[in-house]
TISEKE-747302 format. One line per field, with one value per atom (N, C-alpha, C): residue number from 1; residue in one letter; x negated, y, z. Coordinates in Angstrom, 2 decimals, decimal comma. Last residue first. Layout:
pos [NUM  ...]
code [A  ...]
x [X  ...]
y [Y  ...]
z [Z  ...]
% end
This chain:
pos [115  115  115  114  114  114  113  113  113  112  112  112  111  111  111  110  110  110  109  109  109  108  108  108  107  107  107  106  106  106  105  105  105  104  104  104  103  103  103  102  102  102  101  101  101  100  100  100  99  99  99  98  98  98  97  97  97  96  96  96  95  95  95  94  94  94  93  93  93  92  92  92  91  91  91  90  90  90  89  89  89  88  88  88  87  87  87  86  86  86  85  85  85  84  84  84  83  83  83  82  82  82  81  81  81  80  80  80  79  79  79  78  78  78  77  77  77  76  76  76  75  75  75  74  74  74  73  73  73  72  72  72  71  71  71  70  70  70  69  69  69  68  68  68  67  67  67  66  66  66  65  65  65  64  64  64  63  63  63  62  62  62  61  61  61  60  60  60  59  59  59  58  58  58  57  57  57  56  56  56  55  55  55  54  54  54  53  53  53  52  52  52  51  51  51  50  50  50  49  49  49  48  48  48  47  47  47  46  46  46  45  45  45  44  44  44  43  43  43  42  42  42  41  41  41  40  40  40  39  39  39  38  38  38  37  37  37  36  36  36  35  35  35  34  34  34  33  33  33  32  32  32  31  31  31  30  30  30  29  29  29  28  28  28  27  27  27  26  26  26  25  25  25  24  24  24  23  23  23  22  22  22  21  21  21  20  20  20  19  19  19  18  18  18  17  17  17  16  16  16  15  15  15  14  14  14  13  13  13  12  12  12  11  11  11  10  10  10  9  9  9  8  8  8  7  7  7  6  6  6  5  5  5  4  4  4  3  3  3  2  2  2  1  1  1]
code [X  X  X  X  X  X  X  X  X  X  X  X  X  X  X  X  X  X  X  X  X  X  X  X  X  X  X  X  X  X  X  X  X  X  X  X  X  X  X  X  X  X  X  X  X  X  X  X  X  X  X  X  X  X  X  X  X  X  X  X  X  X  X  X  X  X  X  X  X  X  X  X  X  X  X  X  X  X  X  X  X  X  X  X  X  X  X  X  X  X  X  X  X  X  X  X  X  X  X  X  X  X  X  X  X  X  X  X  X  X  X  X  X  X  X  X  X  X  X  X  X  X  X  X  X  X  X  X  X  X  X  X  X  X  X  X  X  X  X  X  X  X  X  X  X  X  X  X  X  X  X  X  X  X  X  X  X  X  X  X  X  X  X  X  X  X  X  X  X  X  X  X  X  X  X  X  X  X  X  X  X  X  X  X  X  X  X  X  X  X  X  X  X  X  X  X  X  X  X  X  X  X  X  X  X  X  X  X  X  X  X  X  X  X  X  X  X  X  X  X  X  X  X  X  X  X  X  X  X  X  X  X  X  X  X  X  X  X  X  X  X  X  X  X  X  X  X  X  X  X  X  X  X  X  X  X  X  X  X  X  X  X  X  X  X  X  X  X  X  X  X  X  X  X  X  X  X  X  X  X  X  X  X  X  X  X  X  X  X  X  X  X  X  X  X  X  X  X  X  X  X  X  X  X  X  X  X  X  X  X  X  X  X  X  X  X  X  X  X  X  X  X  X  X  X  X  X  X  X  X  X  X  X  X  X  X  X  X  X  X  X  X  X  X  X]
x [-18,42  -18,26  -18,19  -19,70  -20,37  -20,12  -17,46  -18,63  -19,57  -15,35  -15,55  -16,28  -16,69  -16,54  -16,62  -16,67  -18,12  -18,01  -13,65  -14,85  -16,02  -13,40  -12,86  -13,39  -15,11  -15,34  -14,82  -13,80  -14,95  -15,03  -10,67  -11,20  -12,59  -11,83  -11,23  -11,54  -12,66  -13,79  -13,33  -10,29  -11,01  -11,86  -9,16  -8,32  -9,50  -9,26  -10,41  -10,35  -6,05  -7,87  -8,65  -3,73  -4,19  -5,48  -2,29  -2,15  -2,88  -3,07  -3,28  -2,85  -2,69  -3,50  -4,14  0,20  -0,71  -1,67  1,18  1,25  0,55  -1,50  0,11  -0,15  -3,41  -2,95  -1,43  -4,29  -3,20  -3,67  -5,53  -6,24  -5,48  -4,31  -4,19  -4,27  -3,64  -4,47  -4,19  -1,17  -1,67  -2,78  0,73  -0,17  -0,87  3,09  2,38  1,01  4,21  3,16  2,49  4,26  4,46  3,57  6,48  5,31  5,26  8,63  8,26  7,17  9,57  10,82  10,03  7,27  7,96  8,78  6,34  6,36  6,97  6,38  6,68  6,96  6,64  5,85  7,01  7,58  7,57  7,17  6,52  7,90  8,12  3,81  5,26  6,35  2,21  1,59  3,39  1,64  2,17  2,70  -1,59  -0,20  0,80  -4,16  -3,43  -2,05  -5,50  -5,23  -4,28  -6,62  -7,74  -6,69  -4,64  -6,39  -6,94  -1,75  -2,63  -5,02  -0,54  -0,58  -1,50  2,21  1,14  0,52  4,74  4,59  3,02  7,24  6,25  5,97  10,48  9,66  8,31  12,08  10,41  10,26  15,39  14,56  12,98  15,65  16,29  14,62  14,71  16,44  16,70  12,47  13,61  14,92  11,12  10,82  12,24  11,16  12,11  12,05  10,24  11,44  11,95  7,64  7,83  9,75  6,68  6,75  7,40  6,72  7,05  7,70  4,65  5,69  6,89  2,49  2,91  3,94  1,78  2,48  2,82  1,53  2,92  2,89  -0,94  0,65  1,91  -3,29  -2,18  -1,09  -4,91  -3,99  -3,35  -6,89  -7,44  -6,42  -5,56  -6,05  -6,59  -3,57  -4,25  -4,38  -0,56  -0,85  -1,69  -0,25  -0,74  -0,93  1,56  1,01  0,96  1,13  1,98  1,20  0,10  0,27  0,93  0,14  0,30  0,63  -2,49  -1,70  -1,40  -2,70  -2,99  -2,29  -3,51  -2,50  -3,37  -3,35  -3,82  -2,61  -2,78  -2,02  -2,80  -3,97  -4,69  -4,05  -2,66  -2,24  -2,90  -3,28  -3,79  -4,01  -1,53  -2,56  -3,66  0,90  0,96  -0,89  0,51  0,60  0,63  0,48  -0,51  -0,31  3,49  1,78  1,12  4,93  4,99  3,67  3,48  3,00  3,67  5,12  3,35  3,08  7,57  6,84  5,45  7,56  7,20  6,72  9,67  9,08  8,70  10,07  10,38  9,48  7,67  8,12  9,00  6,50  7,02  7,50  3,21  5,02  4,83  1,02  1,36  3,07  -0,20  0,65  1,09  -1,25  -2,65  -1,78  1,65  0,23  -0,85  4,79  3,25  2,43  7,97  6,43  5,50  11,44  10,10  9,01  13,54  12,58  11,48]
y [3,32  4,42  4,73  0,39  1,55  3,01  -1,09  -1,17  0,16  -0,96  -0,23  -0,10  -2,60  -1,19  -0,21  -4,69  -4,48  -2,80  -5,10  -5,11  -4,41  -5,70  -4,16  -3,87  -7,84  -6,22  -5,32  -9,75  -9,12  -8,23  -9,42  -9,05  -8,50  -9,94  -8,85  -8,50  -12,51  -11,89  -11,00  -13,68  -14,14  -13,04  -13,82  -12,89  -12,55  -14,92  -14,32  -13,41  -15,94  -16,52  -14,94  -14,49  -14,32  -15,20  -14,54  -15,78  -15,62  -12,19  -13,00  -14,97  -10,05  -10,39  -11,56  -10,35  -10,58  -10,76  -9,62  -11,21  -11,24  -8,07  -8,28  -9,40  -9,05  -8,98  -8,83  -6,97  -8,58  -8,20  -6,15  -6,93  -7,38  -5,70  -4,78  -5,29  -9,01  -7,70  -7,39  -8,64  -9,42  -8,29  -7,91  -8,65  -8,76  -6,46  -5,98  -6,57  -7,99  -7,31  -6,04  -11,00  -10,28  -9,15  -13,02  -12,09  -11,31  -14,44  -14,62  -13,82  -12,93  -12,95  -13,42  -12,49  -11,22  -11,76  -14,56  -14,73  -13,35  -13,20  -14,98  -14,96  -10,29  -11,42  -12,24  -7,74  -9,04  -10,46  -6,20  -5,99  -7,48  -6,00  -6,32  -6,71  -3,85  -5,83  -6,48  -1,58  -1,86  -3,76  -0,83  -1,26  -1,93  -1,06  0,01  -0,28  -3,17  -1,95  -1,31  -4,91  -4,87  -3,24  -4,84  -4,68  -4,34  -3,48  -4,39  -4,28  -1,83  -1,94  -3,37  -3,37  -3,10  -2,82  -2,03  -2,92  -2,52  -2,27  -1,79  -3,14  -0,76  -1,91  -1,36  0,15  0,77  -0,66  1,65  0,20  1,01  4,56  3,21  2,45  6,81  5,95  5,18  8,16  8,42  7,78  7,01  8,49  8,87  4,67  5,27  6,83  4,36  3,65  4,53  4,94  5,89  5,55  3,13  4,66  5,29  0,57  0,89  2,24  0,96  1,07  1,29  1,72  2,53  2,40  -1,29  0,25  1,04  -2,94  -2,75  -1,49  -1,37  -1,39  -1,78  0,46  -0,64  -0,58  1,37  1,49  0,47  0,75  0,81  1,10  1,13  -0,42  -0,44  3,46  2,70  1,71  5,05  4,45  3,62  9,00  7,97  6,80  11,76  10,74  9,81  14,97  14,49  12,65  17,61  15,76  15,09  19,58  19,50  18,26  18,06  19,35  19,40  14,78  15,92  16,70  11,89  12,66  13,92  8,31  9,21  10,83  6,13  7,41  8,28  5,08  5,08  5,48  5,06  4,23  4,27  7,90  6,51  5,59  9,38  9,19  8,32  8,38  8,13  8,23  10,18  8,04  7,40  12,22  11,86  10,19  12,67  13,08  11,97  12,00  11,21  11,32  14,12  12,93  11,86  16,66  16,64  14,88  15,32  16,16  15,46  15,78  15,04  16,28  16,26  16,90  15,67  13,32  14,82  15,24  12,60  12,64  13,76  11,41  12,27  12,17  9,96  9,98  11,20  8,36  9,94  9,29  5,47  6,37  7,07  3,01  3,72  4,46  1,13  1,28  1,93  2,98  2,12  2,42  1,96  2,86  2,09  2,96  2,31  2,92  2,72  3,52  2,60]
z [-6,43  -6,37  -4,81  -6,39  -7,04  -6,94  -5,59  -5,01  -5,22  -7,66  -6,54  -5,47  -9,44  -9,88  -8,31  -7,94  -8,77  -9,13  -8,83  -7,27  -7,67  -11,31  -10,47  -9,29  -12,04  -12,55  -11,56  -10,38  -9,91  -10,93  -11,88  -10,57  -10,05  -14,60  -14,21  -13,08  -13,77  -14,14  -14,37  -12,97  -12,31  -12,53  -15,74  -13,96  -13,50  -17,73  -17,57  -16,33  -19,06  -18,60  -18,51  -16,37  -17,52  -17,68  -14,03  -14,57  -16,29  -12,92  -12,30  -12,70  -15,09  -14,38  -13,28  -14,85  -15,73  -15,81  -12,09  -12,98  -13,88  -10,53  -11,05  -12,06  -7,39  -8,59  -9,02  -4,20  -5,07  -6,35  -1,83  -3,19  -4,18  0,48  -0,50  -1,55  1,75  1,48  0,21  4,44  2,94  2,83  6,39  6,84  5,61  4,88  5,92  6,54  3,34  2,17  3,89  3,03  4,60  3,57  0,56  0,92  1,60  0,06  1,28  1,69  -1,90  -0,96  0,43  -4,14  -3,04  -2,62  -5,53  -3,97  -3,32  -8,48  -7,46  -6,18  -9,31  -8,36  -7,82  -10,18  -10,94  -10,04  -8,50  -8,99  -9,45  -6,80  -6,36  -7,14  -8,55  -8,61  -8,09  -10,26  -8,97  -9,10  -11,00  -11,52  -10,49  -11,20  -10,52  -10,76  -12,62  -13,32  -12,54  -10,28  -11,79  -12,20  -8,07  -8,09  -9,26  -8,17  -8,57  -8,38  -5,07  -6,70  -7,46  -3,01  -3,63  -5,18  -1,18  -2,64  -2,52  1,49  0,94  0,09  2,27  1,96  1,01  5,53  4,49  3,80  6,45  6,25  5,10  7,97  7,16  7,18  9,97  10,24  8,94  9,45  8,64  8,72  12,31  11,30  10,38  11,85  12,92  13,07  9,99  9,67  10,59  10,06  9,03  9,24  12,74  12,82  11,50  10,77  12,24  12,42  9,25  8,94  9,87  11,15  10,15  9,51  12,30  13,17  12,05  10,08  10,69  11,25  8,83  8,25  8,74  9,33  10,38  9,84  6,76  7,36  8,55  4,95  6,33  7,11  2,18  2,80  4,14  3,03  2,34  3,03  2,60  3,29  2,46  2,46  2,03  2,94  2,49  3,41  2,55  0,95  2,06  2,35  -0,60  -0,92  -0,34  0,98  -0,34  -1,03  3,23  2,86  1,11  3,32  2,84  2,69  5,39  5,36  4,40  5,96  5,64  5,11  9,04  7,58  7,21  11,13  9,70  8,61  13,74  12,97  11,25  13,97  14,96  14,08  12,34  11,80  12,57  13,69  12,56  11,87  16,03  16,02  14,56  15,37  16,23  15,91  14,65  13,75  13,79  16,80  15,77  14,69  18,51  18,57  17,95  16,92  17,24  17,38  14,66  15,70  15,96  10,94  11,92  13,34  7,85  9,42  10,67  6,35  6,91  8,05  3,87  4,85  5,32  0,78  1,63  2,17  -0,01  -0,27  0,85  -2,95  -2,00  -1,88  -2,77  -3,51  -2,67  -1,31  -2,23  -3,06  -1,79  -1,05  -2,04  -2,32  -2,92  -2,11  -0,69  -0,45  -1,03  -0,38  -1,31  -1,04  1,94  1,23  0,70]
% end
């Protein structure tokens, strides 16, 4: 199963203390929406719990920092990237080999400082 960090997914039915360990573990959760894993998430335990939740493999992707764009697909380093240990922060290639990355980035910081 494919999972974007900071993108609604769906689950099956969880019992009471699969719930419980899942939202320990910093899943965010909404009626109607179903489960989000953000940047405050424990991403191993969470992935952990969603695998033995649904009986297959979880690879997780991040989106991009400057335009939400899922940063994983294209990237250099997804064979060795622990996208469980990394921060959320990445860039997508364009962004990150473009001139002016640098001053993208702090805009998008700067942005989310503010809200």
């Amino acid at each position: 199963m494919k999972l974007v960090v900071g993108s609604w997914f769906s689950l099956p039915r969880l019992g009471t203390e699969e719930f419980r360990s899942m939202m320990k573990a910093g899943v965010r959760y909404e009626k109607g929406m179903g489960f989000m894993l953000t940047p405050g998430t424990d991403m191993r335990e969470a992935v952990h719990l969603i695998e033995r939740a649904i009986g297959e493999r979880v690879e997780l992707y991040l989106r991009c920092y400057v335009c939400l764009k899922e940063a994983c697909g294209s990237c250099e380093y997804l064979d060795v990237c622990d996208r469980r240990s990394v921060s959320p922060m990445c860039l997508c290639r364009e962004h990150s080999s473009s001139d002016g990355s640098f001053e993208a980035y702090v805009s998008a910081f700067e942005k989310n400082l503010a809200e």
